[in-house]
N, C-alpha and C positions, 0 to 999 in steps of 0.2 A: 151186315147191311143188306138190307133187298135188293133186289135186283129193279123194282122200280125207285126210281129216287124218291125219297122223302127227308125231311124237313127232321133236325134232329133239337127235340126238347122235352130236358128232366129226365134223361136218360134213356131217351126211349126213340126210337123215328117213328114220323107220323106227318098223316097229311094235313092240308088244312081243314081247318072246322070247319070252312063250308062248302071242301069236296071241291073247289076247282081249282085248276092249273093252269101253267101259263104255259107255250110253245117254245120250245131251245133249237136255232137253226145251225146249219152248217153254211160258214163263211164262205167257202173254197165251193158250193154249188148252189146255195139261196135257199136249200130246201127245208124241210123240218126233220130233225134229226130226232130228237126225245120232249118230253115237260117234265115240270116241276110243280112243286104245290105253288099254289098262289097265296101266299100268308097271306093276313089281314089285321087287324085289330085285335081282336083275337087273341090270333098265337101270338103279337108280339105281347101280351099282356099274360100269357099265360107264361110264356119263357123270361119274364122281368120275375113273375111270382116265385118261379123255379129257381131266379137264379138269386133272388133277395132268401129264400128258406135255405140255402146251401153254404149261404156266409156264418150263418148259425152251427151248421152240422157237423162232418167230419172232416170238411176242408178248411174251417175253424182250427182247428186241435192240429193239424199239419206242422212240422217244422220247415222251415225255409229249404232243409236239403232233402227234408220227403219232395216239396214241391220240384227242388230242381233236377230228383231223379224220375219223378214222371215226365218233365217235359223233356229230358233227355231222352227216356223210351221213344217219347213221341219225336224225336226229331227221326230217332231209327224208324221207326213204323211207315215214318214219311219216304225215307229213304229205302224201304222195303216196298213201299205202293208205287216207286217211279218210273217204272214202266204205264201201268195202269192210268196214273194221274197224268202224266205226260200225254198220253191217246186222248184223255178228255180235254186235255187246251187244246189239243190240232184239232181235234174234231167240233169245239165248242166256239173256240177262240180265235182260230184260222193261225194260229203257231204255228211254222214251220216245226217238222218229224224232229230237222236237226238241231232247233231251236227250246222248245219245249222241256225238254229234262235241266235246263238251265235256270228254268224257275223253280221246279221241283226241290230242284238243291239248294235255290235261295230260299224257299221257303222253312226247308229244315235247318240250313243253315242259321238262320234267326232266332227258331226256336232252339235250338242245341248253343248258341251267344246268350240268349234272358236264360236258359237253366243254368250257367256257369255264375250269373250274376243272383240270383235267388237268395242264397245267404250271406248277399258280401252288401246288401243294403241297411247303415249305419245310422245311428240317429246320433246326439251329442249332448256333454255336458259343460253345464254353465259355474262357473265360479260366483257365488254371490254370498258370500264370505260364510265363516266358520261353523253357523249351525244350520245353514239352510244346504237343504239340496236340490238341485234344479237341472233339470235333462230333456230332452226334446226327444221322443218316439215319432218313426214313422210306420207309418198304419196304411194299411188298404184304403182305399177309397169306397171300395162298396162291389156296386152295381155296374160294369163301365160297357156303353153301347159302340158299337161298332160297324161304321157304314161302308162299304167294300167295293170297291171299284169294276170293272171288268176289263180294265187292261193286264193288268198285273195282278189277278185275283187270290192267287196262293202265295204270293212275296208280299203281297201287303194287309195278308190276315195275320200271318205270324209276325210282322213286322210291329204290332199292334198288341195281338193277343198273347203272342208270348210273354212281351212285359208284365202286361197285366195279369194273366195267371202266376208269373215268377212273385210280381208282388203280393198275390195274395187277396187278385179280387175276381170276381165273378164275373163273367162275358155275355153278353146277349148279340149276338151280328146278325147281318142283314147283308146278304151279299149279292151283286147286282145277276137279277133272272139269266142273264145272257151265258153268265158262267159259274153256276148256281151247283151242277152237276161237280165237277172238280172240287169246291167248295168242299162240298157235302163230303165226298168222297174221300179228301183228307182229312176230316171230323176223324174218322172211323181209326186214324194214327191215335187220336188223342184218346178215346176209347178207350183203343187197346192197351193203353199207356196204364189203365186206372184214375184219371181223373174223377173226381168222385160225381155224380149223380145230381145233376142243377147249375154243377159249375159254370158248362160249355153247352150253350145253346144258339143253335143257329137257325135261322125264320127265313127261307125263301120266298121272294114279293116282289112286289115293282115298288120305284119310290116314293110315288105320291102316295099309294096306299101301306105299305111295310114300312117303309123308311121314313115318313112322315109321321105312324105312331110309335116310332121307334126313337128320335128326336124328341116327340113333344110327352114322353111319358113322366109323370110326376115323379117317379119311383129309380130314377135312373142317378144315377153319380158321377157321371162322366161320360164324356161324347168322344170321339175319335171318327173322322168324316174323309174322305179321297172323295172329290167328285169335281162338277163344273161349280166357279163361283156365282152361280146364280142358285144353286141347289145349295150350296157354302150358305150364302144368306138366309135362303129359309131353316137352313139349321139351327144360326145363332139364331134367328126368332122365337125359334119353337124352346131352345133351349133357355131363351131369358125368361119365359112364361112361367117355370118354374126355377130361375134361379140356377140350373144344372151349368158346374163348369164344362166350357169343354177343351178338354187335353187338345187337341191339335185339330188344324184343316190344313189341309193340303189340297188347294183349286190351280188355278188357269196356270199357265205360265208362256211366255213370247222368249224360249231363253234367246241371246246371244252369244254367239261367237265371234271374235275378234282376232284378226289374221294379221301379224306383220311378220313377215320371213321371207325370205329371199324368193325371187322363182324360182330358183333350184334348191330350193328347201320345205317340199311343201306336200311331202311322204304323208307326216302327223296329220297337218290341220287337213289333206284332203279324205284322208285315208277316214280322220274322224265322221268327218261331213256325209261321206257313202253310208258310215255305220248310222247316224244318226237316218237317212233315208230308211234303209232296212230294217232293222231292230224293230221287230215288233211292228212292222207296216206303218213306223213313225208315231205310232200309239203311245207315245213316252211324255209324261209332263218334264224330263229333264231334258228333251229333244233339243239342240242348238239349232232353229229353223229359223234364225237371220244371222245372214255373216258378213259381218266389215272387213273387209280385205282392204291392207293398203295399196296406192295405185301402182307401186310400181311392179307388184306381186298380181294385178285382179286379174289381166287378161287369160295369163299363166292358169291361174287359182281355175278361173271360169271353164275353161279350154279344161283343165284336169279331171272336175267336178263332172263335166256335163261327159264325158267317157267313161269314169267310174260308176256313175248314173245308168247308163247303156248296159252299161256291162253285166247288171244286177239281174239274176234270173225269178222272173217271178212266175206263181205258179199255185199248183193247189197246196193246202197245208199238208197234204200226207203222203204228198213226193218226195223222197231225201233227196232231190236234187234242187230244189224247190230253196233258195236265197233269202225270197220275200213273198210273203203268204197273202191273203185280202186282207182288207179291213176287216174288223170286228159284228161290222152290222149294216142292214139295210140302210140305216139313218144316217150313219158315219160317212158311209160310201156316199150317200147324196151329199153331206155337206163338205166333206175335200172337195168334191166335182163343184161343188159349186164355187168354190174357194178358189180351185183355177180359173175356175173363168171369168170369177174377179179380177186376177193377175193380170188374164189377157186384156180385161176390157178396162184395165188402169195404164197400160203400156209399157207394162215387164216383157222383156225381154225373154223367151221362151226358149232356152236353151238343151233340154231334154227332159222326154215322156210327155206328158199334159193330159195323157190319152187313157182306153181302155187298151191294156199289151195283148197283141196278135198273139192268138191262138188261148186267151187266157177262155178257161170253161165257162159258158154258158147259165147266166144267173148267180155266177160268183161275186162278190161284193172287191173287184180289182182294180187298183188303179197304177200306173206305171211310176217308177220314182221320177219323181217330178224337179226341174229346176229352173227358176226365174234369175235373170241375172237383169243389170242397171236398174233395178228395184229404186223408190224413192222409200222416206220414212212414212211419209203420209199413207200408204199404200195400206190395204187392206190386209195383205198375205204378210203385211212387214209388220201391221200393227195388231194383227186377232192371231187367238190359236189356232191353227186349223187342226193339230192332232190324227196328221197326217205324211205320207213321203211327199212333204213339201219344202222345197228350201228357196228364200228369198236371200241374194247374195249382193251385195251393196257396196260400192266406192268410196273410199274417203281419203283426205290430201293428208292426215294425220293422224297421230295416236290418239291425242286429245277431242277431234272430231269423233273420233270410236269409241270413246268411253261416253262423251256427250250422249250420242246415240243410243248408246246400249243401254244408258240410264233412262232412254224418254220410253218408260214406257207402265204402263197401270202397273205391270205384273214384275217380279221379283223374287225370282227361284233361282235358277242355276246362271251361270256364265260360264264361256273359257278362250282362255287367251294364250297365241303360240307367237310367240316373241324367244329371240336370244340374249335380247337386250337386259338384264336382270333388273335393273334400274326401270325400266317399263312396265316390268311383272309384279314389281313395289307399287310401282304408281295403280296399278290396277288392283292389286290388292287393296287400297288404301278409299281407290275412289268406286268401285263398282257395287251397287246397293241389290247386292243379291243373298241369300243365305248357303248359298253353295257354289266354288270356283273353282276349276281345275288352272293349271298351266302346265303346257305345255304336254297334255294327254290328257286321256278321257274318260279312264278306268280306275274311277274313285267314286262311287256310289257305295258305299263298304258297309260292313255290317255293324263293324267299328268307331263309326262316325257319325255324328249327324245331319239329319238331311230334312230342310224343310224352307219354308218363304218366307216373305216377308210382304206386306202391301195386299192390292188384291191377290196375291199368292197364297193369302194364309201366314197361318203363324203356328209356334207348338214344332218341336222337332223329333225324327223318328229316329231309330239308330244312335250305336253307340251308348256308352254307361250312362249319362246323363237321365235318358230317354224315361230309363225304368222309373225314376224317380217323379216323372209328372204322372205317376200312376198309386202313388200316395199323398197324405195329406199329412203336414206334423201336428204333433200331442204334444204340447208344455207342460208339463210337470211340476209342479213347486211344494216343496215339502220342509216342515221344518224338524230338525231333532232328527 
């Protein structure tokens, strides 16, 4: 790969066809650190051509455990570049030093799970009596597009694309300009792996121009989208234009958290609530950023929260000493700031951070982890994403007032609930309208599993064996004699 970034399509890097680029900044000082090609219409058009002649070619004639020893090369390649891939999230992404290798390995992690599952996808046969035969193939889908976030840019391409290569279809992505660099840069595992020539094409752009003709292309088989649900929307559009399924969205989410444990039981739920502040500068669509606390636990809860808050060391992304890095972006950063001061000007109770943190650099995109406590629901910070270190922390006289709550809301992605009560951890299983619940701990997002929304959240689920299977489509068979 060069050493200036380019855009990788039909086996080959290359800039955009019409020669401009877009600016990639660094978080931790505002500045402009590299560019990237500016796809267009174009290259997305040129990389659907590449990757619709390749379903024809040598990756046709493939066995399912050719496929799954290439992507296992590629998980190693991955895991050989994480040094290098690492540098470009802190430097791109504002990922803490000590942070960063943590996606690296989720990323190969994902792809080294779709290569173990490659030749273990089954089709079936049907009984329909003695001289017929009848069996169901599952088959590639095609063409499948892929629209790429930039919070988690390298865990949620191979969370995606691995499947899709293990099954047996051809990739075109689009991964967001901010972290476009990294992107590209893991390409080069897949490469080296031998993927053959057309298969894996990746278009660096901004959305309304890459990712809009990357949605609405006639030629495409399948969509797979992470963004905000208002970008969600213009995807299905584009993609009912032509009819194109699409595998999954995964948009907004408001998750909650739900607290009933003693006040001298409150290690887990606060311990989680810190990490959900730092992780990622809160940049997490699975973030718990409202939490029911029962009353006889809130003051306790509040008082805990808002010292472990304090305590969080924030700082440039390429300090190892550095806890919590900035925001992702000039835009980001303005809309948390703005989003506290909604808080303040609804009459939350401002119990730590709210601010820019003393001595943080000059033109860095930093905000302090932040915590609102006697929040209402009606509250803006209770009821929008902010996609920030922002927690709104809430009172309630009961379990049944917490699960009410935690269901009023558009969005329906994650929950979690820290109860000893087992009979309460039923009841919440039974009643909370999310697609993903922990109890009792926080460290189940797995590779194993699946993970997706429901409502304005999206729908379609990633992870886990299921997954790979919405990356085919069945053949019914009927034969007689």
């Amino acid at each position: 790969m060069a050493d200036t970034i380019e855009m990788y399509i039909d086996g080959r890097w290359h800039g955009a066809e019409s020669g401009a680029r877009l600016p990639v900044f660094n978080p931790s000082t505002g500045e402009q650190c590299d560019t990237v090609p500016a796809g267009g219409a174009a290259d997305i058009d040129r990389a659907v051509v590449a990757a619709r002649r390749a379903l024809s070619g040598e990756w046709a004639g493939l066995k399912p455990a050719d496929r799954a020893r290439m992507l296992s090369a590629a998980a190693a390649g991955i895991r050989a570049r994480s040094e290098d891939l690492a540098a470009l999230l802190v430097e791109e992404n504002g990922k803490p030093v000590a942070h960063a290798p943590a996606e690296v390995e989720s990323a190969a992690r994902y792809t080294e799970y779709y290569a173990g599952l490659a030749d273990k996808i089954a089709g079936s046969a049907l009984d329909l009596g003695a001289e017929i035969v009848d069996f169901v193939r599952r088959e590639p889908l095609g063409v499948t597009a892929h629209i790429i976030p930039w919070n988690y840019p390298l865990d949620v391409f191979c969370r995606s694309v691995a499947p899709a290569l293990a099954a047996g279809n051809s990739c075109v992505v689009k991964p967001s300009p901010e972290t476009a660099r990294a992107t590209l840069a893991m390409v080069a595992a897949f490469e080296a792996a031998g993927i053959p020539v057309g298969v894996l094409n990746v278009v660096s752009g901004d959305g309304p121009t890459a990712g809009a003709a990357l949605s609405a292309h006639p030629d495409i088989d399948g969509i797979v989208f992470t963004g905000s649900a208002e970008t969600g929307k213009a995807v299905l559009r584009a993609a009912a234009e032509n009819i194109t399924p699409v595998i999954s969205l995964e948009l907004g989410s408001k998750c909650p958290s739900i607290v009933f444990r003693g006040p001298d039981d409150l290690d887990g739920p606060v311990g989680e609530a810190v990490g959900n502040l730092l992780w990622n500068c809160g940049q997490s669509c699975g973030q718990r950023s409202r939490v029911y606390v029962g009353r006889d636990s809130y003051d306790r809860y509040v008082q805990r929260l808002a010292e472990g808050a304090a305590g969080i060391r924030v700082g440039r992304a390429d300090d190892p000493g550095t806890v919590m890095g900035p925001l992702a972006s000039a835009a980001q950063h303005e809309k948390v700031l703005s989003m506290i001061e909604s808080g303040r000007k609804e009459g939350a109770r401002l119990v730590a951070g709210g601010g820019r943190p003393g001595g943080a650099p000059e033109g860095g995109y930093f905000v302090e982890p932040t915590v609102f406590a006697d929040c209402r629901q009606e509250m803006e910070i209770v009821r929008e994403e902010i996609f920030g270190p922002v927690l709104a922390v809430l009172p309630v006289d009961d379990f049944e007032e917490a699960l009410a709550l935690a269901n009023d809301s558009p969005y329906s992605l994650s929950a979690a609930v820290w109860t000893r009560d087992l009979a309460l951890a039923h009841r919440a299983i039974r009643a909370l309208d999310v697609g993903h619940l922990t109890i009792n701990g926080s460290d189940a997002f797995g590779f194993e599993v699946p993970f997706g929304g429901n409502r304005k959240s999206g729908f379609g689920r990633e992870g886990g064996p299921a997954a790979i299977l919405q990356y085919t489509k069945e053949k019914n068979v009927w034969m007689r004699g």
